[in-house]
ZAMARGU-4260 file (C-alpha; in steps of 0.2 Angstrom, whole numbers, plus 5000, padded with zeros to 4 digits):
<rodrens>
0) 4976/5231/4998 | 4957/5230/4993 | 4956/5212/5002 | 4949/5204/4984 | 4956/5190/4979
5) 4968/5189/4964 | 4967/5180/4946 | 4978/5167/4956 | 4967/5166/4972 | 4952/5164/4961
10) 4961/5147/4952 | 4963/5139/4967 | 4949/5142/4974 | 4942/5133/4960 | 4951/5118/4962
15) 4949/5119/4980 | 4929/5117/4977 | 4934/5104/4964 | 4942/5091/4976 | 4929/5096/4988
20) 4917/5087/4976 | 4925/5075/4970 | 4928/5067/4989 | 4909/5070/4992 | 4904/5060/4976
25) 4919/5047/4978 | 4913/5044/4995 | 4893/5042/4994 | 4882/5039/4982 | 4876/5049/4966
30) 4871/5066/4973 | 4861/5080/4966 | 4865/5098/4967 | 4855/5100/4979 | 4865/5087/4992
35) 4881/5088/4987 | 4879/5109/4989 | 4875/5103/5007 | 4891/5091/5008 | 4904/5103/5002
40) 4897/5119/5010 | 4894/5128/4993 | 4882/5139/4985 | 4871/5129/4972 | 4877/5141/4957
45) 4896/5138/4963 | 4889/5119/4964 | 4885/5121/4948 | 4900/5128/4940 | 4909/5114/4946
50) 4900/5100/4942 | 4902/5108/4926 | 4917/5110/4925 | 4919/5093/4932 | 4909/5085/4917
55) 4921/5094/4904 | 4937/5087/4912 | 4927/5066/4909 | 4929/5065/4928 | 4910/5067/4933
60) 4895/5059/4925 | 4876/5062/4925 | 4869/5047/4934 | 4854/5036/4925 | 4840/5043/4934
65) 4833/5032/4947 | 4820/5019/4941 | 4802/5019/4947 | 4805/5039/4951 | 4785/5049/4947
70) 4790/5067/4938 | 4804/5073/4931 | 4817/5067/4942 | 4831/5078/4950 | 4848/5076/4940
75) 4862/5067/4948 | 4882/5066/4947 | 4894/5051/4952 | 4913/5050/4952 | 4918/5042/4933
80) 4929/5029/4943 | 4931/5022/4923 | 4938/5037/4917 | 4954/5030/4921 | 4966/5018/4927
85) 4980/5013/4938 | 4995/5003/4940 | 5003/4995/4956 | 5017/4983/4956 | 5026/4975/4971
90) 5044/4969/4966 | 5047/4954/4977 | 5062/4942/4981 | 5050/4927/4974 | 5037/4934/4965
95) 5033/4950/4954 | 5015/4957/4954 | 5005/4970/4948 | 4987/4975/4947 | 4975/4986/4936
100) 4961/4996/4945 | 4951/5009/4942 | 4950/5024/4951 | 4942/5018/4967 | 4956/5004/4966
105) 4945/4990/4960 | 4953/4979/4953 | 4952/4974/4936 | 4966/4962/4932 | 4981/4957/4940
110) 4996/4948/4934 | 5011/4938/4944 | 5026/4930/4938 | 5038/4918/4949 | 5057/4924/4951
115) 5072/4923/4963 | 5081/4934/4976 | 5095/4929/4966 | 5091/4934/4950 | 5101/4949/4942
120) 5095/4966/4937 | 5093/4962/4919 | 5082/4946/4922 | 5073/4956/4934 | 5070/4970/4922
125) 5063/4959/4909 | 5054/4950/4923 | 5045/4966/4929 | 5040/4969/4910 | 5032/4955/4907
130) 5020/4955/4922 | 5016/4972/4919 | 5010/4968/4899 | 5003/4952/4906 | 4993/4965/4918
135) 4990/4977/4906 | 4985/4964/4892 | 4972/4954/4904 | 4963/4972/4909 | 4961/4977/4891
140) 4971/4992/4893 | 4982/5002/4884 | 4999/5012/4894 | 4991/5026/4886 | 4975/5024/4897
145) 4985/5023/4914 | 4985/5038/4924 | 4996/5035/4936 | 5009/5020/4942 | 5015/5014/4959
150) 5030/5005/4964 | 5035/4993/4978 | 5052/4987/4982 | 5062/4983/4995 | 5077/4994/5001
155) 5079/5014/5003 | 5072/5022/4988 | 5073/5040/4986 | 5063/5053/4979 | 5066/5051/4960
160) 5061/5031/4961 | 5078/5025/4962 | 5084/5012/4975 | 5098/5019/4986 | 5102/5002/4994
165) 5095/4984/4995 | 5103/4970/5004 | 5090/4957/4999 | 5091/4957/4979 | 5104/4953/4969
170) 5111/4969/4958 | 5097/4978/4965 | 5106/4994/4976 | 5104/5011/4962 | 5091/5003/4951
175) 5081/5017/4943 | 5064/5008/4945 | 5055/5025/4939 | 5066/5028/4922 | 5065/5009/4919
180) 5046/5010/4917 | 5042/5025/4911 | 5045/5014/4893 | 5032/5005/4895 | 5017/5016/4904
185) 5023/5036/4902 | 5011/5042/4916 | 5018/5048/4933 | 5027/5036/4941 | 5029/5033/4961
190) 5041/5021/4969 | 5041/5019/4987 | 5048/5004/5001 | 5036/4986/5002 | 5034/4989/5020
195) 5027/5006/5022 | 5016/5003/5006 | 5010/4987/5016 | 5008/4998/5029 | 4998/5012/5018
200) 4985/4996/5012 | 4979/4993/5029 | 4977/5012/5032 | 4967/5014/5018 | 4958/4998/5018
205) 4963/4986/5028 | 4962/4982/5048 | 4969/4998/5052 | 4958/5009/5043 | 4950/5017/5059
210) 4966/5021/5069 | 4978/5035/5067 | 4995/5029/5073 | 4998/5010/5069 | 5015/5002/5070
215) 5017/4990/5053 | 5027/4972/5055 | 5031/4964/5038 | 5037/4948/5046 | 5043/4934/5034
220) 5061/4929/5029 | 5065/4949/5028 | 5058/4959/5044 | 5052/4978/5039 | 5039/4991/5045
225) 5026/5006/5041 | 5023/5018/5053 | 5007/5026/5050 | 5005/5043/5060 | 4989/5054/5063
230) 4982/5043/5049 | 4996/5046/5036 | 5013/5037/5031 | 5028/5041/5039 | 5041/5040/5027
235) 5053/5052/5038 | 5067/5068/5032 | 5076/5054/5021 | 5063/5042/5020 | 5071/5029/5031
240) 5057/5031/5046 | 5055/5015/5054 | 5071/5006/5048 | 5075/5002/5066 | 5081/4984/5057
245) 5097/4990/5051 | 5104/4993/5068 | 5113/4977/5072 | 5109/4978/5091 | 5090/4975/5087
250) 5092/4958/5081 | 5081/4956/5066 | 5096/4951/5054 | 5097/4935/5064 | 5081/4932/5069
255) 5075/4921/5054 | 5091/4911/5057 | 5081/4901/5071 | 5070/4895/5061 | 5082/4891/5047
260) 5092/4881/5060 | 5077/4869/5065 | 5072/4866/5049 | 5091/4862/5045 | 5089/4848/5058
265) 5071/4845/5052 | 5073/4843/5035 | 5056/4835/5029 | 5040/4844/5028 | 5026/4843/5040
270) 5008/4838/5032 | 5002/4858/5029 | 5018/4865/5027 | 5012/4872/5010 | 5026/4874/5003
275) 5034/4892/5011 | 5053/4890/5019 | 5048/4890/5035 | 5030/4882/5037 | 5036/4867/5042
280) 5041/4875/5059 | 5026/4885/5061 | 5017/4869/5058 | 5027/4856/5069 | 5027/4872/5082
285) 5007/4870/5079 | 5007/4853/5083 | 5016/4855/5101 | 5034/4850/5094 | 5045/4857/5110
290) 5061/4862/5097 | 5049/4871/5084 | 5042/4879/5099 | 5058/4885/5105 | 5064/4890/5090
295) 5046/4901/5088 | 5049/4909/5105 | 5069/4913/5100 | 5063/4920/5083 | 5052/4932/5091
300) 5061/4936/5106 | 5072/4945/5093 | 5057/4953/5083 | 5052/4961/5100 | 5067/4971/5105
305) 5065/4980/5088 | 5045/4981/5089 | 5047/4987/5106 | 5057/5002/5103 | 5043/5006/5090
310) 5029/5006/5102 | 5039/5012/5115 | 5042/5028/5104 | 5028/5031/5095 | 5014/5023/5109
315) 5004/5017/5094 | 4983/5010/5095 | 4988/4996/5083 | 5002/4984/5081 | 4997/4976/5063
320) 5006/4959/5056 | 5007/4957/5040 | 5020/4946/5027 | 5023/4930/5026 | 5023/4924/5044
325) 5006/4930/5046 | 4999/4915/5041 | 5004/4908/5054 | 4999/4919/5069 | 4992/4905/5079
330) 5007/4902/5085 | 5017/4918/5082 | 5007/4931/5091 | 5006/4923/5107 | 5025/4923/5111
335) 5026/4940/5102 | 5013/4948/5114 | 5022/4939/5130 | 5037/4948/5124 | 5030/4966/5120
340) 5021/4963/5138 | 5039/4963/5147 | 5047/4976/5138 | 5031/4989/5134 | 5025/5000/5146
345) 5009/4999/5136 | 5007/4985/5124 | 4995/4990/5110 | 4981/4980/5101 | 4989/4969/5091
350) 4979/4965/5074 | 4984/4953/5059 | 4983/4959/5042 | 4969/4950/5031 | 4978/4954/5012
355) 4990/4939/5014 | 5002/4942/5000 | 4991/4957/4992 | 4997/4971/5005 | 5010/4977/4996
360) 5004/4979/4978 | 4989/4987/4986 | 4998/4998/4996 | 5006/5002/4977 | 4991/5005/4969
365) 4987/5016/4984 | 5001/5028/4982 | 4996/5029/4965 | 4980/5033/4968 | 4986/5050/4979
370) 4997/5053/4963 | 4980/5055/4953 | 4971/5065/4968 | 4988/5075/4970 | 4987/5080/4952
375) 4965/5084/4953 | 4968/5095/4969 | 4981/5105/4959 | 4969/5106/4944 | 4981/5095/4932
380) 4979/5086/4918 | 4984/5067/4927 | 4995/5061/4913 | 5005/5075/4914
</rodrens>
């Protein structure tokens, strides 16, 4: 052994510096070689090399130079955040979305259509179809021009974007979400659970984006969670980490029907209800009415025991709420937190999530944004 490194070494290496300045450009500024040497540890020539190499691949441009600059000004390089584009799509019981960004996840259009927990495969298929185009139309962008597409959807999925099981939409249990849209956008294509993508949105940029272990809550007429850990999703051996809501003991099956029982025996809207299932309880709880008050305190009593366990496990710096029930926090998190306080031996911060209904397709449009970064550090072409 002569301790050089091989042909093969040499290649990653080369990617290695790649990523490197790709992440210090992405995150700052433009730079010149000068700074962004100093940022990724590397010798200006091997600097160099990169960004030139960097140029040829359309993911680096020259910045304009700066204007009122005296002299020749130095040369410098930003992240081509244009070069591409991505796809996130949230498959809801009640509403499909999707979104276009570019590669820093701005978004450039975003598409929604209205459907059913109850509508079959097929419909939902041609559903998902048309908010996609839609999206796609709206950004001026061809399927060609996507580098990379991610999924949310409720139930197990596995590794090959197929459901395993659902329990919340019709015809929905071994769906192949990932074979289905590859017609329409042939770029890599990631599917993944609601909740732990709602949960990876408010890692990346949302309330939780400074803590490294965070329990998730999508609370709403289904009850799901995220567990983010040392800063990074959770997804578990079989990805079913955190599906502490398919033990029957744990009490979030039921839990809703609390609130379905009170607005059984309340069937007219309170003024602000606006419209959601149960935002007539939330409301009349709001106002003081002793039975939606009651039926609040039942409803979360049953959230806790499951929430509990988490922390209790996992000891988490943030509890985040996110879904539907978010909205009305006023008078959900105080009878959560008195819950967690009895059974916690520490209850964390507890946070609400600021994307209302956004979270999840964010969350998708961050997993496909790690597809892209995946493919980069490994020195691929992204639409391979």
């Amino acid at each position: 052994m002569t301790g050089e490194p091989s042909g093969g070494d040499l290649s990653r290496l080369r990617q290695l510096n790649a990523m490197a300045a790709i992440r210090a450009l992405r995150d700052d500024k433009p730079l010149t070689l000068t700074e962004l040497a100093k940022r990724t540890g590397l010798s200006r020539a091997s600097t160099e090399d990169v960004i030139r190499e960097l140029i040829g691949r359309g993911w680096v441009a020259e910045a304009e130079p700066t204007a009122g600059t005296v002299g020749r000004p130095a040369r410098r390089y930003r992240f081509r955040a244009d070069a591409g584009r991505v796809l996130g799509v949230d498959i809801g019981g009640h509403t499909i979305r999707a979104l276009i960004t570019d590669l820093d996840g701005e978004v450039l259009h975003s598409a929604t259509v209205a459907v059913t927990p109850e509508l079959g495969r097929k419909e939902r298929l041609a559903a998902i179809d048309r908010c996609v185009v839609a999206a796609l139309a709206g950004a001026n962008t061809t399927p060609d021009q996507i580098w990379s597409t991610g999924v949310a959807t409720t139930g197990l999925v596995d590794g090959t974007g197929k459901v395993m099981l659902s329990d919340s939409l019709t015809e929905w249990t071994g769906v192949d979400l990932a074979d289905h849209l590859r017609r329409l956008v042939p770029a890599p294509i990631r599917v993944e659970n609601d909740s732990k993508l709602a949960a990876l949105a408010e890692s990346w940029r949302g309330v939780a984006r400074y803590a490294k272990d965070v329990v998730f809550l999508l609370a709403g007429v289904r009850t799901g969670t995220g567990l983010i850990i040392d800063g990074k999703l959770h997804r578990g051996f079989g990805n079913a980490a955190g599906e502490i809501g398919a033990l029957p003991a744990v009490g979030w099956l039921k839990a809703p029907d609390h609130l379905r029982a009170w607005t059984t025996t309340n069937p007219t809207p309170s003024p602000g209800a606006g419209g959601d299932e149960f935002g007539d309880v939330f409301e009349a709880a709001r106002q003081g009415d002793r039975t939606a008050v009651k039926a609040v305190r039942r409803y979360t009593r049953d959230i806790a025991v499951g929430v509990s366990a988490l922390i209790l496990t996992l000891d988490p710096e943030l509890l985040v709420i996110g879904g539907g029930f978010s909205r009305s926090a006023d008078v959900v998190i105080g009878p959560l937190r008195g819950e967690l306080d009895r059974w916690c031996l520490r209850t964390p911060e507890i946070r609400i999530s600021t994307f209302g209904d956004e979270g999840v397709v964010l969350g998708a449009v961050r997993l496909a944004l790690e597809q892209v970064e995946t493919s980069m550090s490994e020195g691929a072409d992204p639409l391979t």
